[in-house]
N, C-alpha and C positions, 0 to 999 in steps of 0.2 A: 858692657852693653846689657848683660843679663838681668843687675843689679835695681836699674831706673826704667823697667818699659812705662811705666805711667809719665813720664817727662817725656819719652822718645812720643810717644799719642799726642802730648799736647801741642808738642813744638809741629808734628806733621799734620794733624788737623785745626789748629789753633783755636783748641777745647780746654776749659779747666780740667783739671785730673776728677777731683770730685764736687758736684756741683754744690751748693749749700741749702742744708736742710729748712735753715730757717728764712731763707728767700723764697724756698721751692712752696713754703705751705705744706711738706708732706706730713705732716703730723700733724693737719687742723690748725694747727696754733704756734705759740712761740713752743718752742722746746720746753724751757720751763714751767711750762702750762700744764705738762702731762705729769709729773708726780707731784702736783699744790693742787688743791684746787680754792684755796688762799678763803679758807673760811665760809665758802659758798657750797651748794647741793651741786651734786656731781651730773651732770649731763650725763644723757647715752652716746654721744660721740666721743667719749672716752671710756666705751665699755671696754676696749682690751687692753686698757692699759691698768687696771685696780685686777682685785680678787675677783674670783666668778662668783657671779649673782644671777636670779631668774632670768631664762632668756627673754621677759618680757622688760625686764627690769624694774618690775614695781617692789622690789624689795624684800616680799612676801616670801617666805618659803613653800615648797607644795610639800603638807603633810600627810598622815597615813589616812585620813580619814572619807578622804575621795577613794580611796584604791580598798576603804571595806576593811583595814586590817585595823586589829587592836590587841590589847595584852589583858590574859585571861590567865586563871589556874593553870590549862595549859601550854601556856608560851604565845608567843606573837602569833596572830592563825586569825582566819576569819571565821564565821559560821553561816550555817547554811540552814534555813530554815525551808520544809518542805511540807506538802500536801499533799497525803493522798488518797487514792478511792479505796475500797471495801480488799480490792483482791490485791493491793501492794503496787497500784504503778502509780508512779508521781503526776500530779495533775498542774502542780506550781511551786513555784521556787521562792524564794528572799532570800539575800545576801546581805548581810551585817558583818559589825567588827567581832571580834570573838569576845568582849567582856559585853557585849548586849544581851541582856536577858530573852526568853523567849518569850514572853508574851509582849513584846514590842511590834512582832512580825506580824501579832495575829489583825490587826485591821486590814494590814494588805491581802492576805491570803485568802479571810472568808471574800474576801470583793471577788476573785479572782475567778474560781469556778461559774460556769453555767446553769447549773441549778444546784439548789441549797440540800446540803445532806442533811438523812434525815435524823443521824447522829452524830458528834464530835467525839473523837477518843486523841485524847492528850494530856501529857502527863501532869504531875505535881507546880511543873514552871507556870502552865496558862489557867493557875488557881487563884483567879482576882475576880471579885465581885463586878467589876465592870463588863469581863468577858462574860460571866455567866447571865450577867442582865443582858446583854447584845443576844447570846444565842435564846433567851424566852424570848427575847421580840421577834426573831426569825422563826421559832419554833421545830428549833433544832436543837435537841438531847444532851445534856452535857454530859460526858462520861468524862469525870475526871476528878480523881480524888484529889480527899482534902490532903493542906498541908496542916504538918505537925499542931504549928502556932497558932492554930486555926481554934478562936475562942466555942464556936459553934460547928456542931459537927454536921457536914454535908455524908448523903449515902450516894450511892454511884453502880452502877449494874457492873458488879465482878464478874459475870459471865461475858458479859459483850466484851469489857474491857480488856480480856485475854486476848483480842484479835489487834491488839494497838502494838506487837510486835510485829506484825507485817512491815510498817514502815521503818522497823531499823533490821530488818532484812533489805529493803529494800536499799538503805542506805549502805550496807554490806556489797550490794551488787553493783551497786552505783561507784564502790571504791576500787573496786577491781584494776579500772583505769587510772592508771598511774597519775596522770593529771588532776583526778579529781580527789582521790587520797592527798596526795601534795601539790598544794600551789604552788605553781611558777609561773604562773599569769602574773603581770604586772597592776593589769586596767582590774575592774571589775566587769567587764565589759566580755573580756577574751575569757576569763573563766567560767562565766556563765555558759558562755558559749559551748564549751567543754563539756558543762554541765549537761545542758541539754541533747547534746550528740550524744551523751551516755544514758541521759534516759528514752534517745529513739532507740538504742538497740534493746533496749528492756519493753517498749513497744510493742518493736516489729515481731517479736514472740507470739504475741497477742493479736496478733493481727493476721499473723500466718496461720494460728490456731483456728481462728475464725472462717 
């Protein structure tokens, strides 16, 4: 009796034991249908029955390049381009992949402030002839020495430009936070985020002083 309960069910409700798959439709289609798909593009009513693909299923991979990372002298990292005023607090931010050069950042950054400074100090990276014609038309100082390769020599205020270490002080205070030292944000969206909680507490300093 122990050996056939699925016969003693059928005989007492007058049920088949198990009903048939390919009458029921429970797999969409004929049974044989789920691993062929006999020459043809694969429908999404058979996403779980292949390898995983996008959950949208266009095909596509999602790669690094939305999420800001890229591979640099340093290793896989993103970079973080920043702005800031005379006394070291950040005024604005860009996030890029780590192999982007830094004078990529600078059309966003000059947009960004409220009014225009009345001098730029930055290093050797934002020495292109494009940026330094954008800062004479704004009428803002370019403090930024030449690079090596540079056929024609540019001069540059060496006293002003002593004060262009503020900002990697500041970048110093900003890493404190474990988050911001090292990514573990996925988006570029949540590290920013991070980013910015860490330069309100470098703020509210200044504000309290006030």
């Amino acid at each position: 009796m122990a050996r056939c309960p699925a016969k003693i069910r059928q005989l007492e409700h007058d049920l088949p034991a198990v009903p048939s798959l390919e009458r029921g439709r429970g797999l969409g289609g004929r049974v044989g249908d789920a691993c062929r798909d006999h020459g043809r593009h694969r429908t999404l009513q058979h996403r779980q029955h292949h390898p995983s693909r996008p959950c949208l299923g266009s095909g596509r991979k999602r790669g690094t390049c939305r999420r800001a990372l890229g591979r640099s002298r340093g290793g896989f990292t993103s970079k973080l381009h920043c702005l800031a005023d005379a006394r070291g607090r950040p005024v604005a931010f860009h996030l890029t992949g780590g192999e982007a050069a830094d004078c990529t950042a600078y059309d966003t950054l000059i947009r960004l402030p409220d009014r225009a400074p009345a001098a730029l100090l930055a290093d050797k990276g934002y020495d292109t002839n494009a940026i330094r014609a954008d800062l004479a038309s704004r009428s803002i100082q370019a403090v930024i020495p030449a690079r090596s390769n540079r056929r024609e020599r540019i001069e540059h205020d060496r006293q002003l430009y002593r004060q262009r270490n503020g900002i990697e002080r500041m970048f110093g205070k900003l890493k404190i936070n474990r988050a911001v030292a090292t990514r573990y944000d996925q988006t570029p969206s949540s590290f920013l985020g991070m980013v910015h909680l860490a330069a309100i507490r470098l703020w509210i300093k200044f504000v309290h002083a006030a």
